[in-house]
N, C-alpha and C positions, 0 to 999 in steps of 0.2 A: 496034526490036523491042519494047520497054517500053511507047514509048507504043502500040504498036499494040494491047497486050495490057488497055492502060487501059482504051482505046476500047472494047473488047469490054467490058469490065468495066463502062464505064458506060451500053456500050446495054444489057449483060445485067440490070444495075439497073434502068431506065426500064423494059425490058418487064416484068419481074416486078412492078413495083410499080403497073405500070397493068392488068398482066390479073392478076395470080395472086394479090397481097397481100387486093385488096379482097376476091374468094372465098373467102377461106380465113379473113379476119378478121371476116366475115358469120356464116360457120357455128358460127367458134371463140364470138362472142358469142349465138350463138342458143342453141350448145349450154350456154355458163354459164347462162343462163337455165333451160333444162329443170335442169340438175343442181342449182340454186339452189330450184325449187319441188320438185324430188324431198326434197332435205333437208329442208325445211320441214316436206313431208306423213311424213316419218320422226319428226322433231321430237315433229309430234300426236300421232303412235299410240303411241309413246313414250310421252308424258303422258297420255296418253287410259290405256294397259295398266296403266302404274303406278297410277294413281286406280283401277281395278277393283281390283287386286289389294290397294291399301290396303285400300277399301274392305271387299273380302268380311274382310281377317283382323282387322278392328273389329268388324265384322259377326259371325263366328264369336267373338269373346274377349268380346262382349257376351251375346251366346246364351249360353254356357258360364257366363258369371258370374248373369245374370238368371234363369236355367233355361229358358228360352226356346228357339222353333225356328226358324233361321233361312230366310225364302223366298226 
């Protein structure tokens, strides 16, 4: 009865790994991909907002100190 139950155990291996692994290990690295360039374009705008908003409060504390206005 053991080994009958290997048996199964190692056809149930073989076929998984010939139909199911490769599908799902396809998608799994397609998908790190997209999530890999999503971080990225988060990364920019990150650094892209932070530089505006440096920029306007240098902007603003210069105006205020020069008496200037700022555009």
């Amino acid at each position: 009865m053991k080994k009958q139950g290997e048996l199964y155990g190692v056809k149930f291996n073989s076929w998984f790994n010939a139909h199911v692994y490769p599908k799902v290990s396809g998608q799994v690295a397609s998908g790190g991909e997209v999530i890999k360039k999503e971080i990225e374009n988060q990364k920019n705008n990150i650094a892209k907002n932070s530089w505006e908003k440096i920029k306007n409060y240098l902007a603003e504390n210069f105006s205020k100190f020069f008496g200037t206005k700022v555009e």
